[in-house]
Every structure is written in C-alpha cells, then in structure tokens.
N, C-alpha and C positions, 0 to 999 in steps of 0.2 A: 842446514835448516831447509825442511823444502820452502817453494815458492809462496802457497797460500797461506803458510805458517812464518812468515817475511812478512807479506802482506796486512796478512791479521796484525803482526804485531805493531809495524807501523801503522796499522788505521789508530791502535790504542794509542800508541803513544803520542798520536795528533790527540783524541780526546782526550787524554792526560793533559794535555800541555794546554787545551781550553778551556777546559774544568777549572784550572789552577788562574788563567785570566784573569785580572779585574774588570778588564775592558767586556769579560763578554759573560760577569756575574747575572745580567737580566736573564741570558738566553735561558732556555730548559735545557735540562739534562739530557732528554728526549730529543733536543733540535740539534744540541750537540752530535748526538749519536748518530742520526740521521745524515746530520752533514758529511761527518766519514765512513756512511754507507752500512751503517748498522739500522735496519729495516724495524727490532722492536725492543724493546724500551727494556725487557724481563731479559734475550739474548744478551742484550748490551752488557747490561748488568750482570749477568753471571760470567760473560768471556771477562770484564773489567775485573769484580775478585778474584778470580780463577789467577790472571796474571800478577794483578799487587795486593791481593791478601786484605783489600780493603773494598768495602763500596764504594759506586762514583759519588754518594753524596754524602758520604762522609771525608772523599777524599777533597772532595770540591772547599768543603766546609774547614779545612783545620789548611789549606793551601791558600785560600782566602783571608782566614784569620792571621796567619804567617804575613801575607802578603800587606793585611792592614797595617801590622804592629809593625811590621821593617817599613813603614812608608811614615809611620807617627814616630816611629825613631827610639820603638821599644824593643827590647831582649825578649823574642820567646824560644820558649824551651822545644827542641824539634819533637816533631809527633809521626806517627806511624804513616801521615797521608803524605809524605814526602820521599816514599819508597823504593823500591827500587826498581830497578826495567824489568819488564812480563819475563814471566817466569819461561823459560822452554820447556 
C-alpha cells in the first residue's frame, strides 16, 4: 500500500473509532473530521462510504445504538455500521 493510502486509511479508521464513541456523541461529524485532518464535510463523507460501504452518519448512529443496548444489557442484532476495515 503506498504511503498516502496508509495514511488515509488510518485517518478513517481514527474517525471510525470516534464516530462509534459515546464519549464524544455531542461532537459533529464535521469536527470529527476535521480533527483527523479531513478539511470538508462532503470529501469526508465520500472517502468514509468509499471505504465501509456506509455513511458516517448512519454508521455513527447504528454503533451508538449498539453501544447503548450493550451498556442497558440488551441483545442487538449486528447491523451493517460495524463493518469492516476501508476497503483498498
């Protein structure tokens, strides 16, 4: 894998892994982005499906939900936003 395609893919998989947060559900999606150096809100968003076949805020949202119901101590059924690593 070259460099900048290393690069990219660890910036995603940092916003992966904040998206999915409870701790940082206030942030925007947009600040997320921002913080691992993704400049606008629409690039963001297409490298993020591009990689997991989902949007960030649909992925945000069913890793969230996951996250609520394993902490209330319910069974949920997995969903497509717990995917797999960016695609090469």
């Amino acid at each position: 894998m070259a460099p900048l395609a290393s690069i990219r893919r660890r910036r995603l998989e940092r916003c992966r892994a904040d998206l999915a947060s409870p701790d940082l559900r206030r942030q925007s999606i947009r600040s997320i982005a921002a913080r691992w150096g993704f400049t606008g809100a629409t690039a963001f968003s297409r490298a993020f499906r591009a990689a997991y076949d989902i949007t960030p805020n649909d992925y945000r949202a069913g890793a969230l939900e996951s996250a609520d119901a394993h902490k209330a101590g319910k069974a949920v059924s997995p969903r497509p936003a717990a995917g797999p690593s960016p695609k090469e």
